[in-house]
N, C-alpha and C positions, 0 to 999 in steps of 0.2 A: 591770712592768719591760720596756725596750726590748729586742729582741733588738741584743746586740754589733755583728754585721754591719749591721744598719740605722743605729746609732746611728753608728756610724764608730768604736766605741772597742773596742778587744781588751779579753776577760775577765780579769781578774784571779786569780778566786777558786780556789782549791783544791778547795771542795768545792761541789756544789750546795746553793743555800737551799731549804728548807721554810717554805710561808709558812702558816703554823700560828698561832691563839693560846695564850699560855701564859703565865701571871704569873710576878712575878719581886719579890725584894727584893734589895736592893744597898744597899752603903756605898761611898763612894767614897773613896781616901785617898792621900797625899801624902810621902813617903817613911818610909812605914808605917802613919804616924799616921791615924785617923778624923779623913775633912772633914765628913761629913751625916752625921743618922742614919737610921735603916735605913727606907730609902725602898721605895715600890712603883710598880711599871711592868709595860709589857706588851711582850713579844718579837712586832715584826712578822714577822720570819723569821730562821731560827737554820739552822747548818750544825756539824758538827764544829770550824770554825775559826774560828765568831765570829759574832756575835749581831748583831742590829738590833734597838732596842728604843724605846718611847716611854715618857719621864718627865715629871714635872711640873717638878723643879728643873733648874738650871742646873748643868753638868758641865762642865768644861773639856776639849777637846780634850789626850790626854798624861794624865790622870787616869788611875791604877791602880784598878782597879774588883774588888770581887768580890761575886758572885753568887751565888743560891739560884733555881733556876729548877723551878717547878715543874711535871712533866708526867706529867699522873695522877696517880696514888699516890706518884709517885718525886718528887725530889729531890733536885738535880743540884747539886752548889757548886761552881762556879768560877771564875779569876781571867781578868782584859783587862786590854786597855790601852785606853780612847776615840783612834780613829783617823778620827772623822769625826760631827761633830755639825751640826744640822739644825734651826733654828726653823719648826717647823711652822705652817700659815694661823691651827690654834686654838688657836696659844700653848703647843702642849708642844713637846716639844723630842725629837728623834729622834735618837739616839744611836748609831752602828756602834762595835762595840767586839768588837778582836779578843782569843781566847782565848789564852794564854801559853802550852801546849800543846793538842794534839788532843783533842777530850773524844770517846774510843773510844764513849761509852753513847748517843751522838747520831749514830754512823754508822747505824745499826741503823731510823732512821726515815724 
């Protein structure tokens, strides 16, 4: 990632990313209801307030998502919203999706 200052563009984020691997299954759903089933992908970098992750399927930007993120032993669930998705060169697809609160067990790394 670019630093802000060189890029020209002010930070955004709240909290710093850790750019870690760490698997993950997700269902994606639509005013409650299950869109896919329970799919797997990988977290490029995660923070307290929202994930980067790469999948195989297609997600819509605006999708309510929720997650099992797995790191170590533990096993983390929680929910997003997709606020920015990504066709990658090898055809998955890269997913930012913020968490609907602060996940406190992800400050800690």
């Amino acid at each position: 990632m670019t630093d802000s200052v060189q890029s020209g563009f002010e930070e955004k984020r709240r909290f710093a990313r850790l750019n870690i691997l760490y698997l993950i299954s997700y269902v994606s759903k639509e005013d409650g209801v299950q869109q896919t089933p329970v799919s797997m992908g990988r977290v490029l970098d995660i923070s307290p307030g929202g994930v980067r992750v790469e999948v195989y399927e297609e997600v819509d930007k605006g999708a309510e998502m929720e997650l099992d993120i797995a790191i170590g032993e533990t096993s983390i669930a929680v929910r997003g919203t997709v606020v920015r998705t990504q066709l990658a060169e090898d055809g998955k697809r890269v997913l930012g999706i913020e968490f609907k609160a602060v996940v406190e067990e992800l400050k800690g790394l």
